[in-house]
Backbone as a printed PyTorch tensor [residue, N CA C, xyz], in Angstrom:
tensor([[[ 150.2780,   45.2570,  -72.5840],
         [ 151.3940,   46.1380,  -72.2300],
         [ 152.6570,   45.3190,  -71.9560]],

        [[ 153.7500,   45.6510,  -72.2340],
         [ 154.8840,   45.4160,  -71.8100],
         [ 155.7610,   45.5650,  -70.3230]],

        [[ 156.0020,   44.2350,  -70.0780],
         [ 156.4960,   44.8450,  -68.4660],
         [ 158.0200,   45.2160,  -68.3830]],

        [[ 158.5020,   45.4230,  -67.2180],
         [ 159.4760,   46.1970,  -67.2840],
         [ 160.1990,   45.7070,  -68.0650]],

        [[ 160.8510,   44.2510,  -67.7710],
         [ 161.8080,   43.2570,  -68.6700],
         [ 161.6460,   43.4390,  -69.7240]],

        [[ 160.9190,   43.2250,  -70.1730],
         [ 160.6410,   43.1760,  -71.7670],
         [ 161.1530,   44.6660,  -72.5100]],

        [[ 160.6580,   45.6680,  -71.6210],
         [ 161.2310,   46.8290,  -72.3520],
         [ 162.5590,   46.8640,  -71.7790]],

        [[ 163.2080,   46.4690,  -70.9690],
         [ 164.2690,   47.0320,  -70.7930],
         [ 165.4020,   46.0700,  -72.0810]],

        [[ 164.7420,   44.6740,  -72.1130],
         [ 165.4220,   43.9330,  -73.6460],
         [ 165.2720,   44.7790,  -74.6750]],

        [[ 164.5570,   45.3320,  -74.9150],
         [ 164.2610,   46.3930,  -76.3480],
         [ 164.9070,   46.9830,  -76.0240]],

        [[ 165.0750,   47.4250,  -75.0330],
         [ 165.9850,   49.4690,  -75.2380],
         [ 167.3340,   48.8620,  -75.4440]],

        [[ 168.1730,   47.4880,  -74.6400],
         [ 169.4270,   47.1850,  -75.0050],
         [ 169.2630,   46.8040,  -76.3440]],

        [[ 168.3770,   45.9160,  -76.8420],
         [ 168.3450,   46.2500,  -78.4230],
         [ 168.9190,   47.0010,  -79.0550]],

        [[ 167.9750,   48.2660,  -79.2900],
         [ 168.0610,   49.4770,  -79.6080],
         [ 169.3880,   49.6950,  -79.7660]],

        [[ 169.8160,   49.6270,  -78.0280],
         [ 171.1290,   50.6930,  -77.6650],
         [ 172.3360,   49.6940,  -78.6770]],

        [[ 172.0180,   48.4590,  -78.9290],
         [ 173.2250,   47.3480,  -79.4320],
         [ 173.6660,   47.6330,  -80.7500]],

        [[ 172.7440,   47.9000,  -81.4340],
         [ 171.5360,   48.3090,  -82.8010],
         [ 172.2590,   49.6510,  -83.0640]],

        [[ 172.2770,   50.5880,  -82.2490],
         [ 172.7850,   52.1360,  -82.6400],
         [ 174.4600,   52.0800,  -82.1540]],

        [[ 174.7410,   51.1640,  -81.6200],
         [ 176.4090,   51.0680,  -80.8240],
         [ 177.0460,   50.2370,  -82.4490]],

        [[ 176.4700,   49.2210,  -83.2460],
         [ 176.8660,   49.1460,  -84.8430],
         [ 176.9640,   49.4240,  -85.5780]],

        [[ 175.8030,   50.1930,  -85.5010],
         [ 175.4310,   51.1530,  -86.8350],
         [ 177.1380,   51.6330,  -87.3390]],

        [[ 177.6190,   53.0530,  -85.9700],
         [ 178.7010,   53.3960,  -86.6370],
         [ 180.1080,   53.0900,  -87.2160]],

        [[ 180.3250,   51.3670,  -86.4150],
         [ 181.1500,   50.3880,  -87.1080],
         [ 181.0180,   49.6800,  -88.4650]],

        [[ 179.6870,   49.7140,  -88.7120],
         [ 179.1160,   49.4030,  -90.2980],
         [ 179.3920,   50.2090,  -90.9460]],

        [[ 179.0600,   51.7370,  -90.5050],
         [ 179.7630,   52.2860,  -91.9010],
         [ 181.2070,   52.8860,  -92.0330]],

        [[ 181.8150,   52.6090,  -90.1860],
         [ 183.4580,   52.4610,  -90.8740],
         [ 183.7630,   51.5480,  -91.8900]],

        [[ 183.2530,   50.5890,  -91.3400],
         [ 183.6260,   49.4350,  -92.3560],
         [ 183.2420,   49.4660,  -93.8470]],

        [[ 182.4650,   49.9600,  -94.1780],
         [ 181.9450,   50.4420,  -95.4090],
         [ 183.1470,   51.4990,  -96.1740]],

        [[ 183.4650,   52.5810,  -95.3940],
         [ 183.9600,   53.3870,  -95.7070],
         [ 185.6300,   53.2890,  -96.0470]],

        [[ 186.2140,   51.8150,  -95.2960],
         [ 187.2920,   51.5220,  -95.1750],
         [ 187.5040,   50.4430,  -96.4730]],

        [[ 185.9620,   49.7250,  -96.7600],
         [ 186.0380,   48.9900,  -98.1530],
         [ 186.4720,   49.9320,  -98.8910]],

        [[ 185.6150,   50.9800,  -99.0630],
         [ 186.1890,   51.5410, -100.4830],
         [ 187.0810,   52.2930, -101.1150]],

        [[ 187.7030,   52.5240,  -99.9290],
         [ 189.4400,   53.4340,  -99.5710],
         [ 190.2190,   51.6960,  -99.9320]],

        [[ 189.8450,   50.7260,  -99.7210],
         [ 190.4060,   50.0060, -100.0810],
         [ 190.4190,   49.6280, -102.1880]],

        [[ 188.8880,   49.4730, -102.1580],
         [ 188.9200,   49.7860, -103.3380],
         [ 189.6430,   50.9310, -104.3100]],

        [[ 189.4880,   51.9160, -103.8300],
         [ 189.9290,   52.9790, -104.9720],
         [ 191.8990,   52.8110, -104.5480]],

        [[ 192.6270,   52.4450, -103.7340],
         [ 193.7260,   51.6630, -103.1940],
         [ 194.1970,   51.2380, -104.0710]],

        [[ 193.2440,   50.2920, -104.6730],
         [ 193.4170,   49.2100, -105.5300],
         [ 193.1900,   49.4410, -106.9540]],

        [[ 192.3610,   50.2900, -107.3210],
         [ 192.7230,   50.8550, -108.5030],
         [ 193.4110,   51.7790, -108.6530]],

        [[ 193.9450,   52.4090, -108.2110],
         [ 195.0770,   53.5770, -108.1650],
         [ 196.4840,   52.6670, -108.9700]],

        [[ 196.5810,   51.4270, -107.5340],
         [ 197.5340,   50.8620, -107.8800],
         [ 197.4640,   49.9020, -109.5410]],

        [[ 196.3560,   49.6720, -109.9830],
         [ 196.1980,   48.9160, -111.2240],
         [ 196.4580,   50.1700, -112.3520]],

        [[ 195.9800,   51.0800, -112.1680],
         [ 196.4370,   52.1850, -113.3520],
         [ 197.7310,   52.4670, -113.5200]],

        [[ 198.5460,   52.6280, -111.8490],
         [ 199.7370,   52.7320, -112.2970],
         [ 200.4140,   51.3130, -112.3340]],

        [[ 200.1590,   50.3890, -112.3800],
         [ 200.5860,   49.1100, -113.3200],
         [ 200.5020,   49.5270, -114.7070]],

        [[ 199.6640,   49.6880, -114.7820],
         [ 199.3490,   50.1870, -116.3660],
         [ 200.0080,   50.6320, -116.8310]],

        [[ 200.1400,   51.9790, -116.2950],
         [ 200.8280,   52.9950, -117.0240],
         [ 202.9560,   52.8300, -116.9770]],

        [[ 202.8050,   52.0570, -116.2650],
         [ 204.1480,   50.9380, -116.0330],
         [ 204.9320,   50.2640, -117.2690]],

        [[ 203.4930,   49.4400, -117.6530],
         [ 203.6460,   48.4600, -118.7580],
         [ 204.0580,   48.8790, -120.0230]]])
């Protein structure tokens, strides 16, 4: 069995673990607003040229 310590390291785990999660997928989500950013701006280069 696990004594108290030990679980109470897991649950901050956990809690560290689920407190990232939703910065990972800002960050995810902010790549690809960057991406499509960036091709927006290459088409209208394009269509420039």
């Amino acid at each position: 069995m696990f004594g108290a310590a030990e679980l109470s390291a897991i649950s901050y785990q956990y809690s560290a673990i689920s407190y990232h999660l939703p910065a990972i997928s800002n960050q995810q989500s902010v790549i690809s607003n960057q991406q499509s950013a960036i091709s927006y701006q290459l088409k209208r280069y394009a269509h420039a040229t």
